[in-house]
C-alpha positions as CSV (number, residue, x, y, z in Angstrom):
1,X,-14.2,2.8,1.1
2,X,-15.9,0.2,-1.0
3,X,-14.1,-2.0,-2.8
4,X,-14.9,-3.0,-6.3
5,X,-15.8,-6.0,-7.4
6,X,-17.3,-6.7,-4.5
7,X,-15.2,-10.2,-2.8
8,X,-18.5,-11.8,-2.2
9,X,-19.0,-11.7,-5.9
10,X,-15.3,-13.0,-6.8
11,X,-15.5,-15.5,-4.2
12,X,-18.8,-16.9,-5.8
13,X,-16.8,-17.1,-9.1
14,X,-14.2,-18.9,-8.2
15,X,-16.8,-21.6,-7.0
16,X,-16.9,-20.9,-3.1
17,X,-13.3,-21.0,-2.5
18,X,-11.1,-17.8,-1.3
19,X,-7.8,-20.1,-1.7
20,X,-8.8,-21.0,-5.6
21,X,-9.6,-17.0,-6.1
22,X,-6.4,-15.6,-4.5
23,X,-4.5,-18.3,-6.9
24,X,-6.4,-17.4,-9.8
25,X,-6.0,-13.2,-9.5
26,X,-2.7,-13.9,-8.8
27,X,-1.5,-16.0,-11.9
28,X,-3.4,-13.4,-14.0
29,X,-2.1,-10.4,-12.5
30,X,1.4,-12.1,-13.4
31,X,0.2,-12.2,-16.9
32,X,-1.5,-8.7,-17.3
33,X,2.0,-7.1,-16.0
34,X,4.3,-9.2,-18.0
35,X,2.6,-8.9,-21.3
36,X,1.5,-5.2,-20.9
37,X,4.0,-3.9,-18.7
38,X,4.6,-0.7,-21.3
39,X,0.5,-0.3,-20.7
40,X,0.3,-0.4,-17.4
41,X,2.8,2.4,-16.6
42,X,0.0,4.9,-18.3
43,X,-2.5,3.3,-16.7
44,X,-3.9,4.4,-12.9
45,X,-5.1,0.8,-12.3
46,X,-2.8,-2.6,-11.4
47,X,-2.3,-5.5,-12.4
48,X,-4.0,-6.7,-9.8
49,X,-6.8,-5.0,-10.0
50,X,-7.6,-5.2,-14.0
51,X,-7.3,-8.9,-13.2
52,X,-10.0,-8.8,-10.3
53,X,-12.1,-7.0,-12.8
54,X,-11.5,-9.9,-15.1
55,X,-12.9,-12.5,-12.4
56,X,-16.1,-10.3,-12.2
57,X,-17.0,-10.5,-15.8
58,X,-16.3,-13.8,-16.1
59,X,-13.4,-13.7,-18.6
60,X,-11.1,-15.8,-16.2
61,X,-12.4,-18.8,-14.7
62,X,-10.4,-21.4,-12.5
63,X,-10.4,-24.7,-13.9
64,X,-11.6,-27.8,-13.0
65,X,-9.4,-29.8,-10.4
């Protein structure tokens, strides 16, 4: 089974650091299934995974530290 995205990928987009990119997915998925909670249930994806999507294209970024 392949996963998609692809961690390498993630990890390179949350600048090199797997404990920065688990942080980051995790805040967001927090996010995605407060705010769209009524969406979701429809949906066949998670949280979780609409907000590793959302680290692939770029539209969430960790911020500088």
């Amino acid at each position: 089974m392949m996963m998609y995205p692809p961690i390498d990928d993630l990890v390179k987009n949350a600048k090199g650091n797997r404990y920065v990119l688990c942080t980051v997915i995790t805040k967001r998925a927090k996010e995605i299934a407060t705010v769209r909670r009524l969406e979701l249930e429809n949906m066949d994806k998670k949280a979780i995974s609409l907000a590793c999507e959302e680290v692939f294209q770029g539209k969430v970024v960790p911020s500088e530290f």
